[in-house]
RODO-2510 file (C-alpha; in nm, 4 decimals, decimal comma):
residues 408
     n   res          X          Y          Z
     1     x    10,3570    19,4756    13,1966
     2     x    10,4243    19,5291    12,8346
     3     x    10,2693    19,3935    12,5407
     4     x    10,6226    19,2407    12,4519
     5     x    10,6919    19,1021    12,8018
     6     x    10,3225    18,9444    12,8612
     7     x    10,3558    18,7463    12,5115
     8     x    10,6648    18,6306    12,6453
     9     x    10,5124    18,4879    12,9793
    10     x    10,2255    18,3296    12,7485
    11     x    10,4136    18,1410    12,5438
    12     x    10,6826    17,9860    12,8345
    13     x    10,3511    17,9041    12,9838
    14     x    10,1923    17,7224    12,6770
    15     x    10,5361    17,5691    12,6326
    16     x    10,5351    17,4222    12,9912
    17     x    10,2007    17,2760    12,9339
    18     x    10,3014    17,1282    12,5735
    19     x    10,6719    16,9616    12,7473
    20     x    10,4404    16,8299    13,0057
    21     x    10,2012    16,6390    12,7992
    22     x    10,4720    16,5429    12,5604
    23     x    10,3177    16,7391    12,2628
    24     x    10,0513    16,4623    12,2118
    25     x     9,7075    16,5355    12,0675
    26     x     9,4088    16,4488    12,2513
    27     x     9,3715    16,0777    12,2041
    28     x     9,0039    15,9400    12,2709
    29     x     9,1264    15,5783    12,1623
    30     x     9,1465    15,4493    12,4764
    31     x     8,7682    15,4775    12,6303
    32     x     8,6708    15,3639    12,3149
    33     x     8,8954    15,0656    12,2624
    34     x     8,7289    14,7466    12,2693
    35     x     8,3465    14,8763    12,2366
    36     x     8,1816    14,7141    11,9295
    37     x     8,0241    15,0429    11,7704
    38     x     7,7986    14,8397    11,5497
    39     x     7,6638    14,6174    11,8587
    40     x     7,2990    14,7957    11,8521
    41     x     7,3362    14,7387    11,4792
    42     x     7,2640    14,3304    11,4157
    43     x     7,2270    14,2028    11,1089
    44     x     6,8075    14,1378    11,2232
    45     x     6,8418    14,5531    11,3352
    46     x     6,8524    14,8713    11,0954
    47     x     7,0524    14,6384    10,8357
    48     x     6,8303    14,6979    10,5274
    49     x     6,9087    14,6418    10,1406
    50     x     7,0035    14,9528     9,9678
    51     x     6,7607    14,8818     9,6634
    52     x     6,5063    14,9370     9,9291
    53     x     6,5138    15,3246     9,8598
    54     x     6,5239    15,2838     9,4666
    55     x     6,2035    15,4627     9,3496
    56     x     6,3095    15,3417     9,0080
    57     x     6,2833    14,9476     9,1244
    58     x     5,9018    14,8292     9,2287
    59     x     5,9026    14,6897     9,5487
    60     x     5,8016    14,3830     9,4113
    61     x     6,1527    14,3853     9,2163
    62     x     6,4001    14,3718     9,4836
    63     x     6,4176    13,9628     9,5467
    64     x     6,5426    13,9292     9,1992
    65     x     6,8546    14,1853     9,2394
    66     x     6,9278    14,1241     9,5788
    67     x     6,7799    13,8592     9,8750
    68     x     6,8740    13,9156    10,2597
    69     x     6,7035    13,6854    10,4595
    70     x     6,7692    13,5052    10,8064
    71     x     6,8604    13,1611    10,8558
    72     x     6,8593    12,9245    11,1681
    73     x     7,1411    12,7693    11,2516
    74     x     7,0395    12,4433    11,1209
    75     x     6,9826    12,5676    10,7705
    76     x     7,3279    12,7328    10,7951
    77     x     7,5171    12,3954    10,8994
    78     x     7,6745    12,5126    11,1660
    79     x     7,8353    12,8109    11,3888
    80     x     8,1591    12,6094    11,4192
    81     x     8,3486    12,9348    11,4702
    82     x     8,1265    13,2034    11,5848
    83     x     8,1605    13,3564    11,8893
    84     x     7,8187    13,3499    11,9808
    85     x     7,6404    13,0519    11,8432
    86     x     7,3525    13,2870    11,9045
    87     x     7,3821    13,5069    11,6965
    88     x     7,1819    13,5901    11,3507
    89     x     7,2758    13,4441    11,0838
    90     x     7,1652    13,5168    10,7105
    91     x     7,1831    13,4806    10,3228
    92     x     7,3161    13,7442    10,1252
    93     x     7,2052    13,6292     9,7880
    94     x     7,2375    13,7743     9,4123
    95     x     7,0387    13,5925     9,2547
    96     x     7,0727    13,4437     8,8967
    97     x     6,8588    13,6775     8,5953
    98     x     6,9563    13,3892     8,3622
    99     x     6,6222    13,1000     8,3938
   100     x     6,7462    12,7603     8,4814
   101     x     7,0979    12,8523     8,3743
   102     x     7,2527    12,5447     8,5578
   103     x     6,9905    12,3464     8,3295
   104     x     6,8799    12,1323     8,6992
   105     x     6,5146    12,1998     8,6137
   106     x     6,5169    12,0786     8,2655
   107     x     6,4096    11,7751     8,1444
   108     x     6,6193    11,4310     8,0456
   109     x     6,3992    11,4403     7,6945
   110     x     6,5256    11,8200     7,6592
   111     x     6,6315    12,1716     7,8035
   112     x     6,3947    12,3854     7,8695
   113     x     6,2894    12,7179     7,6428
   114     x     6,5681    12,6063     7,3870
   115     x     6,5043    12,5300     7,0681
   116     x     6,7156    12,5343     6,6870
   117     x     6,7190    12,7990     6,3891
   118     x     6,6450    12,8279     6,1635
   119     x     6,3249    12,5850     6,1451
   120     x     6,4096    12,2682     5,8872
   121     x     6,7865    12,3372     5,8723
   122     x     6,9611    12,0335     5,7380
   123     x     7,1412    11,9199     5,9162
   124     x     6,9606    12,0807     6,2001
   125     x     7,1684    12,1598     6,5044
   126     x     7,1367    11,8941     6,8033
   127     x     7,1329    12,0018     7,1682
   128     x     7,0723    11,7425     7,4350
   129     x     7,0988    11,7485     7,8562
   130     x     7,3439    11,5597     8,0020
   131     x     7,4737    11,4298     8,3232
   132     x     7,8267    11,3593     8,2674
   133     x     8,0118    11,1101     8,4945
   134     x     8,3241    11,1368     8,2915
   135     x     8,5812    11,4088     8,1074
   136     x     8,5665    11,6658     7,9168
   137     x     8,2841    11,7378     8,1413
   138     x     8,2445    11,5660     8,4811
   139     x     8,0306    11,7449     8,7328
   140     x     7,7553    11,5243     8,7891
   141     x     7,5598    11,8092     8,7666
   142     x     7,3275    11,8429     8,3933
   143     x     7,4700    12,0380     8,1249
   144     x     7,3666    12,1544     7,7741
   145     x     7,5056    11,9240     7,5004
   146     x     7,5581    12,1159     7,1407
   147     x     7,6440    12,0491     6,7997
   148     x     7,5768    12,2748     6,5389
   149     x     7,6948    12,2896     6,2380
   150     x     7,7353    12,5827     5,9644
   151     x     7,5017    12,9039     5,9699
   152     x     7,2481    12,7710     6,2351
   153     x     7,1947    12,8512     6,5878
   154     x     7,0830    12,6677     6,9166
   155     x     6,9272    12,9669     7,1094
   156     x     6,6820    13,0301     7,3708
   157     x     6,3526    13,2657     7,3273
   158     x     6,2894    13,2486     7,7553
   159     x     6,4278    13,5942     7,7824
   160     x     6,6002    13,7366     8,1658
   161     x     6,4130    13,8305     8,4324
   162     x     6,2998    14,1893     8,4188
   163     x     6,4859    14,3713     8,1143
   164     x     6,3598    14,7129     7,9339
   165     x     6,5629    14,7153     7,6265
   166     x     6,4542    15,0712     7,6052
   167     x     6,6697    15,2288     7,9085
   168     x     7,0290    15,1318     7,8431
   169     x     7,0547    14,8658     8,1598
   170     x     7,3788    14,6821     8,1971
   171     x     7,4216    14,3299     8,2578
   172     x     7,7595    14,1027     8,3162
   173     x     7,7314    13,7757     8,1813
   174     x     7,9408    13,4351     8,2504
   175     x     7,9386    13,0706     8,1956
   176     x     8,0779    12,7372     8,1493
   177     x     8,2001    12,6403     7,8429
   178     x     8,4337    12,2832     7,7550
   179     x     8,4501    12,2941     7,4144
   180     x     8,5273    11,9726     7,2560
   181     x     8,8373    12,0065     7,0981
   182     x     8,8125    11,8541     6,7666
   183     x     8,4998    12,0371     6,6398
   184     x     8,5145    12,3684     6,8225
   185     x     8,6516    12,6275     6,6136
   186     x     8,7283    12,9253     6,8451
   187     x     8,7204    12,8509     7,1769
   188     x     8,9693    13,0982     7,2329
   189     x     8,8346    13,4282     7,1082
   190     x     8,4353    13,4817     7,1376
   191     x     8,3039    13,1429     7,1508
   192     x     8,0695    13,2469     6,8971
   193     x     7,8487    13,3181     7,1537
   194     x     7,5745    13,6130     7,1300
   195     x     7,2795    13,7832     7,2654
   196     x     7,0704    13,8410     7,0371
   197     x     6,8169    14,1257     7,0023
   198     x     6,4964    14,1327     6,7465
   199     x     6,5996    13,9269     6,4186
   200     x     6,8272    13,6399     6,4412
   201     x     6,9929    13,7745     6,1193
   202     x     7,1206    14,0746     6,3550
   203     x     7,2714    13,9671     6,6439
   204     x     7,4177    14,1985     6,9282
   205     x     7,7741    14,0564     6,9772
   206     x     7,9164    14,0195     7,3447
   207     x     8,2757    14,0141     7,3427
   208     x     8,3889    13,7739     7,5981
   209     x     8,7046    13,6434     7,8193
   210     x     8,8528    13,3621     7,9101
   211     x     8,9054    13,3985     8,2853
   212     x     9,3068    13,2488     8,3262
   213     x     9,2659    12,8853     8,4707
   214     x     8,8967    12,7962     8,4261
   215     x     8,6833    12,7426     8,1565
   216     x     8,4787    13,0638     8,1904
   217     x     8,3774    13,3240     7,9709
   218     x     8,2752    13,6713     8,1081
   219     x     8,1752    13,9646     7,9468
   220     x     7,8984    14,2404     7,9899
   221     x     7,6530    14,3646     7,7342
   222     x     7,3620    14,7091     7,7380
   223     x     7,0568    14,6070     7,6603
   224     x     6,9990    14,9736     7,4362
   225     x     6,7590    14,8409     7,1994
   226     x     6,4311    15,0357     7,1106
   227     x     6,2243    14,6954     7,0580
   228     x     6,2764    14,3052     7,0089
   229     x     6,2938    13,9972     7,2107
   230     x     6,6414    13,8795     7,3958
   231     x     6,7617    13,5888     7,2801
   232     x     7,0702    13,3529     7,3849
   233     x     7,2379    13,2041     7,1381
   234     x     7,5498    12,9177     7,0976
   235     x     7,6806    13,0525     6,7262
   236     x     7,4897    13,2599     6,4795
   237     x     7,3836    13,2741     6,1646
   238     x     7,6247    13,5089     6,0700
   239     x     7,9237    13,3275     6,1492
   240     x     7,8519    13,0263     5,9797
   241     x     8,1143    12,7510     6,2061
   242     x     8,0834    12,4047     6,2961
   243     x     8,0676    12,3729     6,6951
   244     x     8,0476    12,1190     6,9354
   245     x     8,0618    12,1230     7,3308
   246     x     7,9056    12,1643     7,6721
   247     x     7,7774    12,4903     7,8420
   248     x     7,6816    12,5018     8,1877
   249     x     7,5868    12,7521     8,4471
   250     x     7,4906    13,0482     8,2404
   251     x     7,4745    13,3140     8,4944
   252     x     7,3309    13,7079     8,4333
   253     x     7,3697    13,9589     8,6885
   254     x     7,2636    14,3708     8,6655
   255     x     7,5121    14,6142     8,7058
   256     x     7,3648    14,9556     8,6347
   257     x     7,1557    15,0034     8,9665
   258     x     7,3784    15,1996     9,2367
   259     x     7,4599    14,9547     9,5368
   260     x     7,1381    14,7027     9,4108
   261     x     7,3777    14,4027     9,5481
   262     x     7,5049    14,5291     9,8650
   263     x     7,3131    14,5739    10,2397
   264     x     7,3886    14,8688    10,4373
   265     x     7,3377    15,0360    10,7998
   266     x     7,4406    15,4064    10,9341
   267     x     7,6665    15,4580    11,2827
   268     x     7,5097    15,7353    11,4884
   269     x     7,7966    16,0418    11,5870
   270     x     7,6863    15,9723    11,9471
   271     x     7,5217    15,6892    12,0980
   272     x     7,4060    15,6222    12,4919
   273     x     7,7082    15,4564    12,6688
   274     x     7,9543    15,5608    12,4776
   275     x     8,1774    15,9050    12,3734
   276     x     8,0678    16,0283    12,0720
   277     x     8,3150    15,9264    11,7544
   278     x     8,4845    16,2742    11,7673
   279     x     8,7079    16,4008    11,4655
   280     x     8,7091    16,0694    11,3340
   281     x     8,9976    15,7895    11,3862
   282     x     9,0871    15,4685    11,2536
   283     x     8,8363    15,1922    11,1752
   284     x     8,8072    14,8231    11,1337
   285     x     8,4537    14,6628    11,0166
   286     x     8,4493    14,2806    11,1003
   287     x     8,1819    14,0360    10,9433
   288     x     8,1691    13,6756    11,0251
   289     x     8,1182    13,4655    10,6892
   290     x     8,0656    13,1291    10,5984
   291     x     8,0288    12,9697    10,2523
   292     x     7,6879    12,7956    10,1584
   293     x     7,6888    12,4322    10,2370
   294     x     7,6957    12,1775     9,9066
   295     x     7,3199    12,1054     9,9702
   296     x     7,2375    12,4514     9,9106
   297     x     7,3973    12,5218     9,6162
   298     x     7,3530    12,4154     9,2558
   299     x     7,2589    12,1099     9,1697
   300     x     7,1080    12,0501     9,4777
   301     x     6,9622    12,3969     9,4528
   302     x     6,8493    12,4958     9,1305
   303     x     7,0094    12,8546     9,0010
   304     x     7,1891    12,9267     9,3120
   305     x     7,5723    12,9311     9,2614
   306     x     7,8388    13,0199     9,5465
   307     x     7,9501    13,3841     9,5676
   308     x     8,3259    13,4467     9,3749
   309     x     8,3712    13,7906     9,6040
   310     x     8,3160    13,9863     9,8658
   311     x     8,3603    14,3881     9,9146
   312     x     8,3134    14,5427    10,2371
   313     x     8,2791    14,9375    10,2992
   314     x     8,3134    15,1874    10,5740
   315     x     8,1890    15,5139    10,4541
   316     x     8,2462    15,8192    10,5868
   317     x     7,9345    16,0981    10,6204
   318     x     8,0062    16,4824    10,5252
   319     x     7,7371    16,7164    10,5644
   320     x     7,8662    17,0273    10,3570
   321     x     7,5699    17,1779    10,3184
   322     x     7,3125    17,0386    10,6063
   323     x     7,0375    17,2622    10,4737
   324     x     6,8936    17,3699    10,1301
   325     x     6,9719    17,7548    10,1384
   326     x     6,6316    17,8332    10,0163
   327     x     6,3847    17,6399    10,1878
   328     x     6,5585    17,5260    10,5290
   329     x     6,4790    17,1923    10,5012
   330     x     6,7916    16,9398    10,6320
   331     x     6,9641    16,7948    10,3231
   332     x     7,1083    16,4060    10,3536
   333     x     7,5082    16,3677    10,3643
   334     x     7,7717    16,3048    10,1172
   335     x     7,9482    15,9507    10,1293
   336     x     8,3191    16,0257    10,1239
   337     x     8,3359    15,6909     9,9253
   338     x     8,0870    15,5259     9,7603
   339     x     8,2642    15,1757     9,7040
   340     x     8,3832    14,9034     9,9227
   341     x     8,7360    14,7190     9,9378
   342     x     8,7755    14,3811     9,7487
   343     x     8,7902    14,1204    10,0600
   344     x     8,9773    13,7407     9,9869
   345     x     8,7307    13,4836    10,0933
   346     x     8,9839    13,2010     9,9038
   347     x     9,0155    13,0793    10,2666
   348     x     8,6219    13,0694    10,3281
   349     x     8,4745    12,7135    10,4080
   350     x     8,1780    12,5587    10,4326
   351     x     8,2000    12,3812    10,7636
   352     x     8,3155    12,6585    10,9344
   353     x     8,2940    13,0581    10,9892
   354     x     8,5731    13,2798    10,9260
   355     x     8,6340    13,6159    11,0402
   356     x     8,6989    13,8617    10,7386
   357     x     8,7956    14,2601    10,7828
   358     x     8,8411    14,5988    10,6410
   359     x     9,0820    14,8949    10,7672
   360     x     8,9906    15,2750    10,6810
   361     x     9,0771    15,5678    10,8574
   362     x     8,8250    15,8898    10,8521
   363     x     8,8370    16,1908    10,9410
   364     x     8,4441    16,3888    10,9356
   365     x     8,2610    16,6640    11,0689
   366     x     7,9933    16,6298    11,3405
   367     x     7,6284    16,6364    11,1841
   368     x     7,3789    16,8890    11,2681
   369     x     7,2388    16,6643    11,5237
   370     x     7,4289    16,3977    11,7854
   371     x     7,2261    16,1228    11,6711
   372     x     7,2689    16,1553    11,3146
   373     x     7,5180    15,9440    11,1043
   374     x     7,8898    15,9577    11,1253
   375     x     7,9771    15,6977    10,8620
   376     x     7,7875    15,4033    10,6905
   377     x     7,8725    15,0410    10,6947
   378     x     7,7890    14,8132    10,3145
   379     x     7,8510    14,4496    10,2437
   380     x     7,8647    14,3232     9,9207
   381     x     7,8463    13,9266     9,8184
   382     x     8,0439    14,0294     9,5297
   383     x     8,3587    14,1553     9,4222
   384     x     8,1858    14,5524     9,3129
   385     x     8,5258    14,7546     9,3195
   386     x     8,5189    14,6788     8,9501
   387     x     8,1547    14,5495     8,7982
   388     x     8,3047    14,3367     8,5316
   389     x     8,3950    14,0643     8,7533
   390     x     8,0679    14,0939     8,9711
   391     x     7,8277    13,7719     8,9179
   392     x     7,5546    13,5947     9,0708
   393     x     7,6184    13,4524     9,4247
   394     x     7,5299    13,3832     9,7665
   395     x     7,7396    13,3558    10,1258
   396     x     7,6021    13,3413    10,4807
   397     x     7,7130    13,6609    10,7147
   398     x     7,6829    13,7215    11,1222
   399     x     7,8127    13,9141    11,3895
   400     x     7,9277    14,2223    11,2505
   401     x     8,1548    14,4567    11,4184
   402     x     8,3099    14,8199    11,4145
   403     x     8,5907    14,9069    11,6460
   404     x     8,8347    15,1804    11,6212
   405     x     9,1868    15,1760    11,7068
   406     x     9,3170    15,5310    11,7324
   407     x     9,1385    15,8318    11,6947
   408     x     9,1977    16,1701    11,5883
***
């Protein structure tokens, strides 16, 4: 047979087999549809905070960035919702860097740590707690009472939790602010409000928003400075203005440690009782949430505020290289991504769970070794797709989940 003629027969032959599976790539969807990929992978298993491998944060350091701790179901309130009423349950917490910035440990006679500047100004600027019942400032929960007049300040010498003004660390700052509208002069632009590094005569301005709707300013500020002490401070004497309002839940949060606010756990490339994950495919990651009851929360608990986001992640694993060239030794992958998505949790209650989800589609190479990582898994109690809006906040998480729908 000639060359000609036999490449003939070979390709009628690979076009027989091609009409009679209908030109269809091999789909391994189906034996894996339904399997939870993540079920050997409970929050109380292999879940671990990613700060956990930061040689640059102590050990002793990683309750104030990040706290991940179980619950019963008591303390949570209730599983109204789950699926199992079994299963784990914890708190995903970032916590507040700003002391007592709800101002629920501080004294009637006083707030605590604050004082006036400069000493025997005249008049000499009056700060007060209070526990409004009534507008412009009904909470029932205490607040900081100002009034300050001219170039004097009403500031606070505590200083945040854990701040080296030497190494450039970045920090996002909110709070509460009604400003009382007959005496406050710019509510609308900085508030007049500063940290303030080494002499009050020099402060280190924070420009700040007005997030549309509330009355909350945001901003973020790097503490760069070679030496001095942090102060907060409601106006400056700089900007000599006469001010008078309420400010409530101050609340400081780092954003200059990598994936410090966010828990993590790896999905093995092949796993007893099922196929292995192939080429890749499409994947959803499913987390059970549930908001933290009223009793839990500020007032009721001191410094703890409810979380304003959420970001989920499914990362995909490369391993480009999977050894160092010169010495052998097996080198750790590459995430394909290294943030989340932003997830709504508008919808999230308190009284009951809700089942929240993210969609991403992967395609990866099979590590060295079966048993290795094929993609990693990160939640967030946060919204961290952009770190200005990421604050202080905590929300209660079970039952996680990986499925995939197609694969490739």
């Amino acid at each position: 047979m000639s060359k000609r003629r036999f490449f003939l027969v070979l390709c009628l032959a690979l076009g027989g087999i091609l009409s009679l599976s209908g030109c269809k790539p091999l789909d391994y969807s189906s034996p894996l549809s339904g399997i939870n990929l993540a079920a050997n992978q409970d929050f109380s298993v292999n879940w671990q905070r990613e700060i956990e491998n930061d040689p640059g944060v102590a050990s002793g350091d990683r309750d104030k960035y990040l706290i991940f701790a179980p619950l019963s179901a008591a303390d949570a309130g209730t599983t109204a919702g789950l699926p199992n009423a079994g299963a784990s349950i914890y708190r995903l917490e970032i916590p507040n860097l700003f002391p007592n910035g709800d101002f629920e440990a501080s004294l009637v006679t006083g707030p605590i740590g604050w004082d006036s500047f400069p000493p025997g100004a005249n008049p000499a600027p009056a700060f007060s707690i209070e526990t409004p019942t009534s507008p412009p400032a009904a909470s029932g929960s205490n607040r900081l009472k100002f009034d300050k007049a001219g170039d004097t300040e009403i500031r606070i010498d505590a200083g945040l939790v854990d701040i080296d003004y030497t190494r450039g660390w970045r920090f996002n700052l909110q709070f509460d602010l009604i400003p009382d509208p007959n005496f406050f002069t710019s509510p609308d632009q900085d508030a007049n409000m500063h940290f303030t590094f080494g002499a009050a005569s020099i402060p280190d301005s924070i420009t700040l928003s007005l997030v549309a709707g509330r009355n909350v300013y945001q901003g973020s500020f790097l503490s760069a400075q070679t030496s001095g002490t942090a102060r907060f401070s409601l106006g400056d004497v700089k900007y000599p203005q006469d001010q008078e309002g309420w400010i409530d839940n101050i609340r400081v949060s780092r954003t200059d440690i990598p994936h410090s606010n966010r828990i993590a756990v790896k999905i093995p490339y092949s796993e007893a009782g099922r196929l292995d994950l192939a080429l890749g495919g499409t994947f959803t990651f499913s987390v059970w949430v549930k908001r933290e009851q009223a009793s839990q929360l500020s007032p009721n608990q001191p410094n703890r505020f409810d979380a304003s986001g959420l970001t989920l992640g499914i990362h995909g694993m490369d391993y480009f290289i999977p050894q160092d060239p010169a010495t052998g030794a097996p080198l750790p992958p590459v995430l394909k991504t290294q943030i989340g998505q932003r997830v709504d949790i508008s919808g999230v209650r308190d009284d009951r769970w809700t089942l929240v989800s993210v969609t991403e589609t992967l395609i990866f190479n099979p590590p060295p070794n079966p048993q290795d990582p094929a993609l990693m898994l990160s939640i967030c109690p946060t919204d961290w797709t952009g770190t200005a809006s990421a604050s202080p906040g905590s929300l209660l998480i079970s039952s996680p989940s990986l499925t995939v729908s197609s694969s490739k």
